[in-house]
Structure formats: structure tokens, C-alpha cells
ROMAR-92349 format. One record per residue (C-alpha): x, y, z; residue in three letters; residue number from 1. Coordinates in Angstrom, 3 decimals, m for minus. Layout:
<recs>
<rec><u>X</u><v>Y</v><w>Z</w><residu>ALA</residu><num>NUM</num></rec>
...
</recs>
This chain:
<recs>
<rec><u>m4.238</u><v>m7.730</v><w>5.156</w><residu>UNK</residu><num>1</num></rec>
<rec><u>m3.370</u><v>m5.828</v><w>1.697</w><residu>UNK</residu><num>2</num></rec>
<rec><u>m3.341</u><v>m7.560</v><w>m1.458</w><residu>UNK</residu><num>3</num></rec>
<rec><u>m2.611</u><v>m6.842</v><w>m4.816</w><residu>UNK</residu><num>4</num></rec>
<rec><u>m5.154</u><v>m9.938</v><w>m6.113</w><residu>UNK</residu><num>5</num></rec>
<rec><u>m7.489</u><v>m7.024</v><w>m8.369</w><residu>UNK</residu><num>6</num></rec>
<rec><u>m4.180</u><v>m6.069</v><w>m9.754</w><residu>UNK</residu><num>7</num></rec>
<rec><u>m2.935</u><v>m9.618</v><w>m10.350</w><residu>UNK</residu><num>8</num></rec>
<rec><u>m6.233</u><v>m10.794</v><w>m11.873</w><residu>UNK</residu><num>9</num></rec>
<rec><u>m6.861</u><v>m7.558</v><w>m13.975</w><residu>UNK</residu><num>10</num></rec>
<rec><u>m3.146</u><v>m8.345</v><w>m15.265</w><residu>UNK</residu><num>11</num></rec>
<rec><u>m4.277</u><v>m11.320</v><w>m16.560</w><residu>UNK</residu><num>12</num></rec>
<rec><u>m7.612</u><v>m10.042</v><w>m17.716</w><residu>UNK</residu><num>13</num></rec>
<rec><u>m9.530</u><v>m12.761</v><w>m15.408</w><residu>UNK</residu><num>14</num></rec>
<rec><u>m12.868</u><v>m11.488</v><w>m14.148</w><residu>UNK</residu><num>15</num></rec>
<rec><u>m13.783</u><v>m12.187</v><w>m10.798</w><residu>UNK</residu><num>16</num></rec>
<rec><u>m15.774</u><v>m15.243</v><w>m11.766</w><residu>UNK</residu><num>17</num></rec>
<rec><u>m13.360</u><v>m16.402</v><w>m13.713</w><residu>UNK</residu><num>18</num></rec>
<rec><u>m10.652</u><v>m16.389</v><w>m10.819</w><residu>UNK</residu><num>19</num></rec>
<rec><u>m12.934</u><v>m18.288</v><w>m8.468</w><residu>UNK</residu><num>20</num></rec>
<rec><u>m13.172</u><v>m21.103</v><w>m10.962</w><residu>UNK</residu><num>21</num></rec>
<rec><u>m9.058</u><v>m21.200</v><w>m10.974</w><residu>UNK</residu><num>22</num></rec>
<rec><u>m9.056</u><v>m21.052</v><w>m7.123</w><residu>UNK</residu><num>23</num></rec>
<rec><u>m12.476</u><v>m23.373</v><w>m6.356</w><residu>UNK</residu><num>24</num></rec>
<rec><u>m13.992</u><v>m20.827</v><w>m4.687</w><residu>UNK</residu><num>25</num></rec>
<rec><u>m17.351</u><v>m18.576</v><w>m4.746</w><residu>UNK</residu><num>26</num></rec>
<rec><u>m16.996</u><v>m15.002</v><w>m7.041</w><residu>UNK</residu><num>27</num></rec>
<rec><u>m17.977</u><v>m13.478</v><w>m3.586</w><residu>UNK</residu><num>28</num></rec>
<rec><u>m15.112</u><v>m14.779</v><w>m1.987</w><residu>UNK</residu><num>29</num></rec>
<rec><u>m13.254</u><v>m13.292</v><w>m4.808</w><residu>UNK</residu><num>30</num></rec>
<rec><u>m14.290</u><v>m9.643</v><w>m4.309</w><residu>UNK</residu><num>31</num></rec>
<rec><u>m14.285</u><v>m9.913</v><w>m0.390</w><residu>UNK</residu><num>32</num></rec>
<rec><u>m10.676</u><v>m10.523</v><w>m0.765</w><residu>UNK</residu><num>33</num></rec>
<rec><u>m9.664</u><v>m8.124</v><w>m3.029</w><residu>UNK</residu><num>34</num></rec>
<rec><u>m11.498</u><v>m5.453</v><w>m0.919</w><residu>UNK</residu><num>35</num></rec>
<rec><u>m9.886</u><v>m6.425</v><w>2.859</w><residu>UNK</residu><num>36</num></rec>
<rec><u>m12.707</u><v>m7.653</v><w>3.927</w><residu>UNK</residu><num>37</num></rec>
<rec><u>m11.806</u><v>m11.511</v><w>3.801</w><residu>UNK</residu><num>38</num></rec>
<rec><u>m8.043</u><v>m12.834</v><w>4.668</w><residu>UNK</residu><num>39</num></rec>
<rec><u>m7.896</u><v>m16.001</v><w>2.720</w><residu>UNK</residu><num>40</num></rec>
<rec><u>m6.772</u><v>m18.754</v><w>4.864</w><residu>UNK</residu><num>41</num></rec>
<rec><u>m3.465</u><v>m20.289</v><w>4.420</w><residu>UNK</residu><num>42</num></rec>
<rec><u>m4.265</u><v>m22.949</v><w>1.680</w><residu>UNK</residu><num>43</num></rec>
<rec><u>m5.800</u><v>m20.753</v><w>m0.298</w><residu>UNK</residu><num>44</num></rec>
<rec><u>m3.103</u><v>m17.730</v><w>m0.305</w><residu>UNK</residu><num>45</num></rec>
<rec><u>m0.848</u><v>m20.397</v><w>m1.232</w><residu>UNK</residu><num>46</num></rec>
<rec><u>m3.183</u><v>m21.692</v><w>m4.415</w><residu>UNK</residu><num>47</num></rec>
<rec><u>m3.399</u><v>m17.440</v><w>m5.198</w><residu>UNK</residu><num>48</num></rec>
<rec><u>0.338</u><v>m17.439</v><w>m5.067</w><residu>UNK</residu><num>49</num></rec>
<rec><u>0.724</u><v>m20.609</v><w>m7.044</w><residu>UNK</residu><num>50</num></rec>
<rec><u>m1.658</u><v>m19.462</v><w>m9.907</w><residu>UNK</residu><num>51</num></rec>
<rec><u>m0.442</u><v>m15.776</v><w>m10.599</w><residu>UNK</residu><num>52</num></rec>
<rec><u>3.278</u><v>m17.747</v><w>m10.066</w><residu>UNK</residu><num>53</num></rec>
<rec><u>4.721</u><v>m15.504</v><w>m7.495</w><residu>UNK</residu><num>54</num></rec>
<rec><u>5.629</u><v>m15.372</v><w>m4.008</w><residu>UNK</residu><num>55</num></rec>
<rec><u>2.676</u><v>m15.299</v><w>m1.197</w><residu>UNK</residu><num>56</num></rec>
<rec><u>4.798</u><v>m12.139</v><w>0.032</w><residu>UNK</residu><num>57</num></rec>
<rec><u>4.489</u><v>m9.853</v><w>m3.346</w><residu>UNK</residu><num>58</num></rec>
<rec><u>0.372</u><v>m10.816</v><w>m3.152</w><residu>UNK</residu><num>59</num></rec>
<rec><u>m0.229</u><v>m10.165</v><w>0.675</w><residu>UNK</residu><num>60</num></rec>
<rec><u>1.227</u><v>m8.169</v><w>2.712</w><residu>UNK</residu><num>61</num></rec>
<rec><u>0.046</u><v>m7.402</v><w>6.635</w><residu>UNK</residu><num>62</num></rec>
<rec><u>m1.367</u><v>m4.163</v><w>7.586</w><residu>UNK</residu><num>63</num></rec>
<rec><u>0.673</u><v>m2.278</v><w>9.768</w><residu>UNK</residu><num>64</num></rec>
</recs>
């Protein structure tokens, strides 16, 4: 799945460590995200969504 989470996070000058404090979740989980290689589940792209306040839609999108 893309994701724009690096650019959302660098827009609010978070570090990676500091966005998996927001979320509850590891700083690895964090980068494996933002580099494809982790699609958060549900809950959590929801908690993403709620914390940068947009829609789930403008963060992820699927890979076509």
C-alpha cells in the first residue's frame, strides 16, 4: 500500500520516535510503514488518520 506517513510526519516535524509515541507503537513499526514494507492494520490507519486529522484515503492509498 502507498502512504504519504514520511510526508505527514516530516510536515509536522515529528521524528520517527516521536510518531510511535503518538500512535503506541515501536519506531520500527514507524519506518516499516513509511517504506511499504508494513500495511498497518485497520485500527491503526485509523489512529494515523485521526492524528495528522485527515481522511484514511489522502494517507493510504492501494497499489495498483
Amino acid at each position: 500500500m502507498k502512504n504519504r506517513v514520511r510526508e505527514r510526519r516530516e510536515q509536522h516535524g515529528w521524528s520517527q520516535g516521536e510518531l510511535a509515541e503518538k500512535l503506541e507503537v515501536s519506531r520500527q513499526t514507524v519506518n516499516a510503514i513509511e517504506t511499504g514494507k508494513y500495511d498497518p492494520s485497520l485500527p491503526l490507519a485509523f489512529r494515523i488518520a485521526k492524528l495528522f486529522r485527515q481522511s484514511i484515503e489522502s494517507i493510504f492509498e492501494p497499489k495498483m
